[in-house]
C-alpha positions in Angstrom: 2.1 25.6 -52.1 -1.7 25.4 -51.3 -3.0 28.0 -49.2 -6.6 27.7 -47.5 -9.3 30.6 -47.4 -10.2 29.8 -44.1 -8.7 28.4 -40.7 -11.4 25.9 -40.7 -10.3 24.4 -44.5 -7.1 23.6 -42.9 -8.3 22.2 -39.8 -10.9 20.5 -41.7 -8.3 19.3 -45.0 -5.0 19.0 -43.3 -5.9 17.4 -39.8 -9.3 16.0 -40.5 -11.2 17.8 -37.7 -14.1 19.2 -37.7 -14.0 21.9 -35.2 -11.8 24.0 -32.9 -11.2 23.6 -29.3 -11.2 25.6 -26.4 -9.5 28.8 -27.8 -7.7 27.7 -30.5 -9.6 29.4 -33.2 -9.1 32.8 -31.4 -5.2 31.7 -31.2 -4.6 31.5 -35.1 -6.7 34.8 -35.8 -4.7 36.6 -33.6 -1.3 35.3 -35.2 -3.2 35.3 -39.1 -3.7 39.3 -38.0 -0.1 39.5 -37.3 -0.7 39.6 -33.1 1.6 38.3 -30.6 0.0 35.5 -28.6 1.3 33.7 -25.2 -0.3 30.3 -24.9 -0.6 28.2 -21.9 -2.4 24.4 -22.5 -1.8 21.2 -21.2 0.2 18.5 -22.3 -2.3 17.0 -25.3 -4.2 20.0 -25.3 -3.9 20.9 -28.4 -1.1 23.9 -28.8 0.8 22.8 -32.1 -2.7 23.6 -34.3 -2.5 27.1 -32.6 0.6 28.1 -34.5 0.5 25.4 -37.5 -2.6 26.2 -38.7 -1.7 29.7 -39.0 1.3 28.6 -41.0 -0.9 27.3 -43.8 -2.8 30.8 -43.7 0.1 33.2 -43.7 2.2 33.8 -47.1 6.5 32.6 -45.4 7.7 29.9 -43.9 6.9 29.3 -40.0 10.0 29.4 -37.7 9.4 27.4 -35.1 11.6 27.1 -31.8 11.9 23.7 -30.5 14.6 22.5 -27.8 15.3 19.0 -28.7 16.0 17.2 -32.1 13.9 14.1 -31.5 10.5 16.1 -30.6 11.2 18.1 -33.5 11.7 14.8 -36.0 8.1 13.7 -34.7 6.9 16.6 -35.7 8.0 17.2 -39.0 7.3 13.2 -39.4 3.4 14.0 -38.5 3.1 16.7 -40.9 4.5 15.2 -43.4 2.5 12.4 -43.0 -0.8 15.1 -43.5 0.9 16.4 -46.7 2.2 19.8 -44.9 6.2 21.0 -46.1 8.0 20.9 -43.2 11.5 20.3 -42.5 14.0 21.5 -39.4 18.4 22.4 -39.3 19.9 20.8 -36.4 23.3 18.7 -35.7 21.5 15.3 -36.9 21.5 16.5 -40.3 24.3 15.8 -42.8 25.7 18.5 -44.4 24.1 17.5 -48.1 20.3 17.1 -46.3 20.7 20.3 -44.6 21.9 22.0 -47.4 19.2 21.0 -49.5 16.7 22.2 -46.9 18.4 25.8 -47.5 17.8 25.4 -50.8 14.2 24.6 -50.6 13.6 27.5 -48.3 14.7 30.1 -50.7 12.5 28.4 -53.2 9.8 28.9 -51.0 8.6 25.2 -50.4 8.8 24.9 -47.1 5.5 26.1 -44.6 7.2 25.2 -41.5 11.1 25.1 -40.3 11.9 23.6 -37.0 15.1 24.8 -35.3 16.7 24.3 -32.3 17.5 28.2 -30.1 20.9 27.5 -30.4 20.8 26.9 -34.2 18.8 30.1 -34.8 21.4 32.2 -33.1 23.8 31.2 -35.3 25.0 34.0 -37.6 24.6 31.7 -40.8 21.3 31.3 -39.3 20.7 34.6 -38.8 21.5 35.5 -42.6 19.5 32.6 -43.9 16.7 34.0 -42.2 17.1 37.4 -43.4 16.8 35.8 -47.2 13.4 34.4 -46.3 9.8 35.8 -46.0 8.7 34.8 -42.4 5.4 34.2 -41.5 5.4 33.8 -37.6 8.1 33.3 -35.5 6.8 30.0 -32.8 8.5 29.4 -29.6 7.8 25.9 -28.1 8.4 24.9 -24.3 8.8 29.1 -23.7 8.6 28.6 -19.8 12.7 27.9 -20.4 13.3 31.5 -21.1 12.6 32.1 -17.6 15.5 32.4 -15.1 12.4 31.7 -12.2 11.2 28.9 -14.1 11.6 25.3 -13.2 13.8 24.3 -16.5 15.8 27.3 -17.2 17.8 27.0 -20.7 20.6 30.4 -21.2 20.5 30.1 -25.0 16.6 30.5 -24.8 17.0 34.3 -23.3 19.0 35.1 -26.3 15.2 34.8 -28.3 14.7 38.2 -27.3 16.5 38.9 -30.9 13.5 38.1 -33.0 11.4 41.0 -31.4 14.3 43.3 -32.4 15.1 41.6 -35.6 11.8 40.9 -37.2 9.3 43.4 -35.3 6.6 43.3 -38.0 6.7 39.1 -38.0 4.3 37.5 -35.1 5.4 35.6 -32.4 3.4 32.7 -30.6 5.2 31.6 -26.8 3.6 28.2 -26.2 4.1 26.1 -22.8 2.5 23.8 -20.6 3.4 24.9 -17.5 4.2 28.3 -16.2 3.9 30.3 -13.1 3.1 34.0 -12.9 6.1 35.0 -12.3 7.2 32.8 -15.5 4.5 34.2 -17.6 5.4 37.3 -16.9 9.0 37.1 -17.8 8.3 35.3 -21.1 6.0 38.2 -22.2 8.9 40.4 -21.1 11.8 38.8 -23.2 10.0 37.0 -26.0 6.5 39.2 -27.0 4.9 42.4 -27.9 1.3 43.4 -26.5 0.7 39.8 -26.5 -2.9 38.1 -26.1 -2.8 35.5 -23.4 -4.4 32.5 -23.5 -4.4 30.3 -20.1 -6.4 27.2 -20.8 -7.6 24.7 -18.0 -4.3 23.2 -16.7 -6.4 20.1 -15.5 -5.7 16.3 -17.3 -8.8 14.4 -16.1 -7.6 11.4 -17.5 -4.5 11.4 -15.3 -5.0 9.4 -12.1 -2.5 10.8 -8.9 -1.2 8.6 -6.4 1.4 9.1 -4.1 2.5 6.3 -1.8 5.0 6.2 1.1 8.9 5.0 1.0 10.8 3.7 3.4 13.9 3.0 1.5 15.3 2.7 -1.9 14.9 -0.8 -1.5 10.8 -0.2 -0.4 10.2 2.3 -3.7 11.8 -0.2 -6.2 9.4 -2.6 -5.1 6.4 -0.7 -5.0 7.2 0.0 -8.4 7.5 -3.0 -9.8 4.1 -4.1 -7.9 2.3 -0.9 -9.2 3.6 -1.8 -13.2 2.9 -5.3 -12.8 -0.7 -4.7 -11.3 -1.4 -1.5 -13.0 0.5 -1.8 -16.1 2.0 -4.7 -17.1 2.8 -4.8 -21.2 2.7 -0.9 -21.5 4.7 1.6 -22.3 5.6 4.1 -19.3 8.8 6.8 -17.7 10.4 6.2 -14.5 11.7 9.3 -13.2 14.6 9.3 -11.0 17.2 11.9 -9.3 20.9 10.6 -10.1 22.4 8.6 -13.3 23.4 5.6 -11.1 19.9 4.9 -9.9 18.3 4.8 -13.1 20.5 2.1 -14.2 20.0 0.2 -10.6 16.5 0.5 -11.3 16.2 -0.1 -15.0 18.6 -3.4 -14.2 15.8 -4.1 -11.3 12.9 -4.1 -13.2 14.5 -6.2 -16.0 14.6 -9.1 -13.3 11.1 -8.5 -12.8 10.6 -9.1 -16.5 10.0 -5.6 -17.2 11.1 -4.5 -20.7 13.2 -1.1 -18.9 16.0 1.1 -20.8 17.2 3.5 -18.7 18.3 6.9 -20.8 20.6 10.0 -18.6 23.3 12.9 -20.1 25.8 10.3 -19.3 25.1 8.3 -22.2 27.2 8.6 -25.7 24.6 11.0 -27.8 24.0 7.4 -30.3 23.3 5.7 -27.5 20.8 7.9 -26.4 18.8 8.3 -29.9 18.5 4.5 -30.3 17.0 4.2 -26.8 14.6 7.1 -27.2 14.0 5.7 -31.0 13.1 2.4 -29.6 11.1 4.0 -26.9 9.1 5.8 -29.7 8.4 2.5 -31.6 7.9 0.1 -29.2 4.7 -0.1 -27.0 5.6 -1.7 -24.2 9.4 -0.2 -23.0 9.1 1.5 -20.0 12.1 4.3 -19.8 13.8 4.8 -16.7 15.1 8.3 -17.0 16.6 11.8 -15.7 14.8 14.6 -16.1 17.0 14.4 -19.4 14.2 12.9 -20.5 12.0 15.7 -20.6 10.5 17.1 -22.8 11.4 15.1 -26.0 8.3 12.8 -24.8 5.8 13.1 -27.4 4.3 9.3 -27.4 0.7 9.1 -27.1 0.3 5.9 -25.5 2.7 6.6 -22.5 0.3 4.7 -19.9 2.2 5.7 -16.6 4.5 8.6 -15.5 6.3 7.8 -12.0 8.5 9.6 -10.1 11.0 7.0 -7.5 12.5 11.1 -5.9 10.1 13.9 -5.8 10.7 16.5 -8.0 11.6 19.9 -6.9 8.8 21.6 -8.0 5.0 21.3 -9.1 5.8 22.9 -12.7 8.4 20.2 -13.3 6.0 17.6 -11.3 3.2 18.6 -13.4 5.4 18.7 -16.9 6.5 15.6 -16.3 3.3 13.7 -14.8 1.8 15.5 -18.1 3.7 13.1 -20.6 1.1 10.3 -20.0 -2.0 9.7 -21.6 -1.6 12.5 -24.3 -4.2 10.1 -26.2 -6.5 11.1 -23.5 -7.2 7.6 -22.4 -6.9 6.9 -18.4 -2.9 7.0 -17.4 -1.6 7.1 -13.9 0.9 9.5 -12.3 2.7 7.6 -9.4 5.3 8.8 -7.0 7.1 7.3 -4.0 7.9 9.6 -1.4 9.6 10.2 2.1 11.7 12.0 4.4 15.3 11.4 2.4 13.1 13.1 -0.4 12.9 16.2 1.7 16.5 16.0 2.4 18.3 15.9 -0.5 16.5 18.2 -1.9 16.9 21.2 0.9 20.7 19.8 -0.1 20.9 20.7 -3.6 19.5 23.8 -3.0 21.7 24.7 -0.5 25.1 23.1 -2.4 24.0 25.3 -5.2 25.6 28.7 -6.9 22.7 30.1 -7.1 22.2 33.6 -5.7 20.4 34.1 -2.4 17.2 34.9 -4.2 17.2 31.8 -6.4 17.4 29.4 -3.3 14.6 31.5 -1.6 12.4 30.7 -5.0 14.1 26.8 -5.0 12.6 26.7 -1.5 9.1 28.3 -1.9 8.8 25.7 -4.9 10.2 22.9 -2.7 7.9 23.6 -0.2 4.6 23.8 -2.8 5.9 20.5 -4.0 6.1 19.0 -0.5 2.6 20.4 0.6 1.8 18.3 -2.6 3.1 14.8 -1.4 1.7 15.5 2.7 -1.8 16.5 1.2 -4.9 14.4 2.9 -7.2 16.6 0.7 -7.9 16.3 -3.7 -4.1 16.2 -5.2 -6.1 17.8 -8.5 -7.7 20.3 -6.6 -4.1 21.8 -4.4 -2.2 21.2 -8.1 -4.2 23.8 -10.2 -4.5 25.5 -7.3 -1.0 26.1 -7.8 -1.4 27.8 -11.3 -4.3 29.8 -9.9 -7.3 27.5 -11.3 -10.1 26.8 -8.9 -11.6 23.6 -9.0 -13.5 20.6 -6.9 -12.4 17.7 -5.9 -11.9 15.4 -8.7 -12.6 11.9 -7.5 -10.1 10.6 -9.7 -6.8 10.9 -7.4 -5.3 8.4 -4.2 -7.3 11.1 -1.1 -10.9 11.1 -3.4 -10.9 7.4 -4.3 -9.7 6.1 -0.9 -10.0 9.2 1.6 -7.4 9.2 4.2 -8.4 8.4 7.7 -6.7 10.7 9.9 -4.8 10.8 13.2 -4.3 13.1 15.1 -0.4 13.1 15.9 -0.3 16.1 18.4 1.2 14.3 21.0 3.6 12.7 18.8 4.7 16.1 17.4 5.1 17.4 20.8 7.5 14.5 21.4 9.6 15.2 18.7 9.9 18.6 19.3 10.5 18.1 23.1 13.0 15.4 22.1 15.1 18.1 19.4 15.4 20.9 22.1 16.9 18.8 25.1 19.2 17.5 22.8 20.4 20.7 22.2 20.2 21.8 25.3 22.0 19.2 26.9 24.8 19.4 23.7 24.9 22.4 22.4 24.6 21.7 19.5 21.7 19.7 16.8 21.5 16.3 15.2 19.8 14.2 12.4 16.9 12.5 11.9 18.0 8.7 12.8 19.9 10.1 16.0 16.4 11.7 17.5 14.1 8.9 16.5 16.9 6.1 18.2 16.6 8.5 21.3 12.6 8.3 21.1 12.8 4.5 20.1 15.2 4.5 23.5 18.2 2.4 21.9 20.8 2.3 23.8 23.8 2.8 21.2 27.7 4.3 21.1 26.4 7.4 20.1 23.8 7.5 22.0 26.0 6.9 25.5 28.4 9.1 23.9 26.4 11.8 24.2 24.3 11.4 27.5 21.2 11.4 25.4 20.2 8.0 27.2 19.7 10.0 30.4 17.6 12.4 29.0 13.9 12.2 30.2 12.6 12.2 26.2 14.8 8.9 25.9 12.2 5.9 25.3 9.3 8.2 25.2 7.9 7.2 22.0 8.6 3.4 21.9 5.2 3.1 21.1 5.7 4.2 17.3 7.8 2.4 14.6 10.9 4.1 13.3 8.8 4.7 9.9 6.0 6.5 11.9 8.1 8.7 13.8 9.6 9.9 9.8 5.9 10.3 8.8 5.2 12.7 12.1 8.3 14.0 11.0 7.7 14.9 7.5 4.5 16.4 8.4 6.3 19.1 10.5 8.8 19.8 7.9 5.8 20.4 5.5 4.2 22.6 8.4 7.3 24.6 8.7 7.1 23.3 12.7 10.6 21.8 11.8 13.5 22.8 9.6 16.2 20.4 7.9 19.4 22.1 8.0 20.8 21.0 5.0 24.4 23.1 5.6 25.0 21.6 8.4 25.0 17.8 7.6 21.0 17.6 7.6 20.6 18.1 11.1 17.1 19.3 12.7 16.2 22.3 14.1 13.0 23.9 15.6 11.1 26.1 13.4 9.4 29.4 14.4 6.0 27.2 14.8 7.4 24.8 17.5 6.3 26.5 20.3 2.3 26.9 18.3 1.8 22.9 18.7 3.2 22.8 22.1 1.1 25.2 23.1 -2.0 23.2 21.4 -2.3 26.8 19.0 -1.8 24.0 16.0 -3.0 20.3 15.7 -0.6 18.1 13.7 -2.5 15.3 11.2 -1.4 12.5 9.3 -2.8 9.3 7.8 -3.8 6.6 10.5 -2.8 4.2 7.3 0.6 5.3 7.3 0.9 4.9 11.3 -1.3 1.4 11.7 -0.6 -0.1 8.4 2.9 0.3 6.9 2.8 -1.6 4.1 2.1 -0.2 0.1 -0.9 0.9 -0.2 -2.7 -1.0 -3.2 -4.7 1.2 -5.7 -8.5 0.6 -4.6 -9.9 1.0 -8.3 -6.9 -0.2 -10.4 -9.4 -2.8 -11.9 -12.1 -0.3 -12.7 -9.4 2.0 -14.5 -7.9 -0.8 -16.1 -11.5 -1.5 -17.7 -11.9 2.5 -18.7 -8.5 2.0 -20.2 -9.7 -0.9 -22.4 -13.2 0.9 -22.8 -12.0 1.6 -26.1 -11.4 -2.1 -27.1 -14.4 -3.5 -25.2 -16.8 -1.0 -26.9 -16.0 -3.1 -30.7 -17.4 -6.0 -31.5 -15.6 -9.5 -32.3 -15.3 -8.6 -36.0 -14.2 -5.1 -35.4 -11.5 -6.3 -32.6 -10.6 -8.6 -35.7 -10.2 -5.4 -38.1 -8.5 -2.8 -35.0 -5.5 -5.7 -34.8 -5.3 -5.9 -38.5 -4.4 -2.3 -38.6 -1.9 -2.1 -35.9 0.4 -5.0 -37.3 -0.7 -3.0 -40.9 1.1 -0.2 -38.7 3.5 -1.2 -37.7 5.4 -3.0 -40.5 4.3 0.4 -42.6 6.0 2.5 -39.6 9.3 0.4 -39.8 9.5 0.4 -43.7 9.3 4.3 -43.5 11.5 4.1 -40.2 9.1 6.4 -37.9 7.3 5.7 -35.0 3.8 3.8 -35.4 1.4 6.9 -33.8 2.8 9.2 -36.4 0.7 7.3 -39.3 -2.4 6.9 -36.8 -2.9 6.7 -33.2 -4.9 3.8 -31.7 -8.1 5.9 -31.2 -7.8 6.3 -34.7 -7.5 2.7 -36.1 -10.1 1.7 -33.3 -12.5 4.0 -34.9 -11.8 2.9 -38.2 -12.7 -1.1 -37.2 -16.1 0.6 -35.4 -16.9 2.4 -38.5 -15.9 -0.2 -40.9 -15.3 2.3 -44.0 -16.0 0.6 -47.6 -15.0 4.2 -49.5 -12.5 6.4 -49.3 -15.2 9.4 -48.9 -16.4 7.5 -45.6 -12.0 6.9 -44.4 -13.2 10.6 -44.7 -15.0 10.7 -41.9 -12.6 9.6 -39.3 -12.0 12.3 -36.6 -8.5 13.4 -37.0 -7.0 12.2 -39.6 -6.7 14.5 -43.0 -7.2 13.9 -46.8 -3.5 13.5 -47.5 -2.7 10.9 -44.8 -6.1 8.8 -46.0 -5.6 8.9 -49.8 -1.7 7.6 -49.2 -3.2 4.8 -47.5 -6.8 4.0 -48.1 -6.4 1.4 -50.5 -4.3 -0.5 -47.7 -6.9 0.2 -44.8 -10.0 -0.7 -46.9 -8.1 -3.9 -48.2 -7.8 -4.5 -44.7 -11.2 -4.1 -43.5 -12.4 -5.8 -46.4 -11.0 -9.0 -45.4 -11.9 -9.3 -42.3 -15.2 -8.6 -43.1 
């Protein structure tokens, strides 16, 4: 197997670039000197080069620790595309395949194995591995080893076996998202002396918008306006919370003419590879998912992330939003959110198992994530803030493009919290969130006669604000910690330790006058202009180039089906468009396209010239 002198051969030969970025170069020397490394990058940042190009450079086969069988298929798809030996041992394999990927370890063929933790601990594994010269030992998504983290995985703390096992092989922790705290435990469990590498957690290609909901009912068709003005004919994820409303939504959106799967644990494990498998080939299937969908997205054109239930924390927020625009062309992160979301999350948290600790964590992130959705300031800017980055505002988020008028909903708040404490004085005991708003509203219902509360002087006091407006005054105090939701005892509300501050005018209560004058969605101001920075990379080729850029997709795609992997595995879009700009006649100037290596063009250049040639 051919090894190169120098990191920049590879880079250069293999994956047709010319130079490093950020710190990747510094990455593979420290794993080519035999170093520990912990990596943090973005989503489409960059970090599979850090540990592959090492893999070329060091004498072994590469171990590399991936969590899910379809991400690790891409992957060994892509390199093998570029020429590289890869291969990986999981469940999908039959027993012939994965016994002749054995085989072709112990000959030494292989540069890079991808296994799944759970595989690796195996002790056939184990002894397999012992047979083998190692080069470096790669742990991908390594923020699951952490029992703080947002996407904690129990077979992923058993890892701590290669540093005890193999001392003298290197290991490389990789992630996109990580905390601290997180950080710290990885280096604790997985590495030795590591070097740390934290690059710029900031996607400036990602456009965040967070809009209000009143319902279920009100986020499903806010969607369906956002995908059909935004995004219609592209390829985007749909988060949601439970099984049964990804399928309401998916069946929703398929009305709307909407090409929707939805994809959750509760699907057969066939079902669920020939969704994500058409997902992966298909441009235009927007997946309606669980968070089951995680981390398996590695699609490059993924136009849109949205979330229909906020997450429960800014890692997984930020994971997830992440999976869009890996091309680095303008993608859209979109979330509904409101008061219910707030709820059922303080809920789960409470409902859990988890130890006392844990829940005070679940609630700290909670409450990060919720500061999130209330902000009237740069999303961008309080989002890296919450991984310790410093930045400005962006201009490229719902508050920058459209800046939020505010009003000032003192008076409101002191309402409220007026309204909570003679209702528990006069009953002794609390109530929910529909019960005090009917009491400001002044409806006169069976509960409400019931219990007195239509005799109480906060009764009809805030008729002047719609039941919606009195959940957005709301919400704002939860975020302020002015109010608490009682999750344990059937949601209920009760008065925080800040209560008595905004009666007291010690703290002024803001929210957005839009919410409060204007309830309807809010539209995206500069959906057009993004739309036209999306197709920038069309619009910038000529007639006869557009001619030569569709050639090569439909070239793609029937070439993608016959070898039955996805389309961006052979090229990705930037690539074929710069191949139509460029117009190559040779294969020495196919050479010359950014990011693609000699292997992948000399399979196919007499295809891709035939093909410019014609329409030329």
């Amino acid at each position: 197997m051919q090894r190169f002198s120098s990191p920049e051969e590879a880079l250069r030969q293999v994956f047709g670039y010319d130079a490093f970025r950020g710190f990747q170069r510094e990455v593979v020397e420290t794993l080519v000197r035999g170093e520990d490394a912990l990596v943090l990058m973005p989503t489409g940042g960059g970090k599979s080069l850090c540990y592959q190009i090492p893999a070329l450079l060091r004498d072994g086969v590469a171990v590399v620790v991936s969590p899910l069988i379809a991400l690790m298929q891409d992957q060994v798809d892509a390199l093998e595309e570029l020429g590289v030996a890869a291969a990986y041992l999981n469940s999908s394999l039959p027993p012939e395949e994965a016994s002749l990927v054995r085989s072709r370890l112990r000959k030494g063929e292989i540069d890079l194995l991808y296994v799944a933790p759970e595989r690796l601990m195996t002790p056939s594994m184990q002894e397999l591995l012992d047979e083998l010269r190692i080069s470096l030992f790669a742990i991908d998504e390594a923020h699951c080893v952490s029992v703080w983290g947002h996407d904690f995985r129990p077979e992923y703390g058993q890892l701590s076996i290669l540093r005890e096992r193999f001392p003298e092989v290197p290991r490389i922790a990789l992630t996109a998202t990580a905390d601290q705290k997180t950080r710290e435990e990885i280096v604790e469990r997985l590495l030795l002396n590591p070097k740390s590498f934290v690059a710029s957690f900031d996607r400036p290609n990602i456009f965040y918008r967070i809009v209000d909901k009143k319902s279920r009912s009100d986020a499903k068709d806010k969607l369906a306006r956002f995908i059909a003005e935004d995004h219609p004919g592209e390829c985007g994820v749909v988060y949601c919370l439970a099984r049964q409303t990804c399928e309401d939504v998916c069946d929703f959106l398929v009305e709307k003419g909407v090409h929707a799967l939805f994809y959750h644990a509760g699907l057969p494990a066939q079902e669920r590879a020939e969704r994500l498998a058409t997902f992966q080939r298909e441009d235009d299937v927007v997946m309606v998912a669980t968070i089951a969908f995680g981390m398996g997205i590695d699609k490059p054109n993924v136009r849109f992330v949205a979330h229909l239930d906020m997450p429960k924390s800014i890692e997984g927020y930020f994971q997830e939003t992440g999976r869009a625009g890996r091309d680095g062309l303008p993608s859209d992160a979109w979330m509904a959110y409101g008061l219910s979301d707030v709820i059922n999350q303080r809920r789960f948290i409470e409902a859990s198992e988890a130890e006392d600790l844990h829940k005070q964590l679940a609630t700290q992130k909670l409450d990060a994530m919720l500061g999130l959705a209330e902000a009237c300031d740069c999303r961008r800017v309080r989002l890296l803030a919450y991984f310790g980055e410093k930045s400005e505002p962006c201009g490229k988020c719902d508050n920058c493009v459209d800046p939020p008028e505010l009003w000032d909903a003192t008076t409101a708040a002191k309402k409220l919290i007026s309204c909570i404490w003679r209702m528990q004085q006069h009953s002794r005991t609390s109530f929910g969130a529909a019960h005090v708003i009917d009491v400001l509203r002044g409806r006169s219902t069976e509960k409400m006669r019931e219990h007195g509360h239509d005799r109480l002087s906060t009764w009809g006091i805030g008729k002047d604000l719609e039941d919606m407006q009195w959940r957005v005054v709301l919400r704002q105090l939860v975020a302020r910690h002015v109010i608490w939701i009682d999750a344990e005892r059937h949601n209920v509300l009760r008065l925080g330790e800040l209560a008595n501050a905004v009666l007291r005018d010690e703290m002024r209560i803001e929210v957005r006058r839009r919410l409060i004058q204007n309830p309807k969605a809010m539209a995206s101001a500069d959906a057009h202009e993004r739309r036209e920075k999306r197709d920038e990379l069309l619009s910038q080729l000529s007639p006869v180039s557009r001619q030569i850029f569709e050639g090569l997709r439909k070239w793609r795609l029937e070439t993608a089906k016959a070898l039955g992997k996805p389309p961006y595995v052979l090229f990705w879009d930037k690539q074929l468009a710069e191949i139509a700009r460029r117009k190559p006649v040779d294969l020495e100037e196919l050479l010359m396209i950014p990011g693609v290596g000699r292997q992948k063009i000399e399979r196919y250049a007499d295809e891709i010239l035939e093909i410019v040639e014609s329409e030329l």
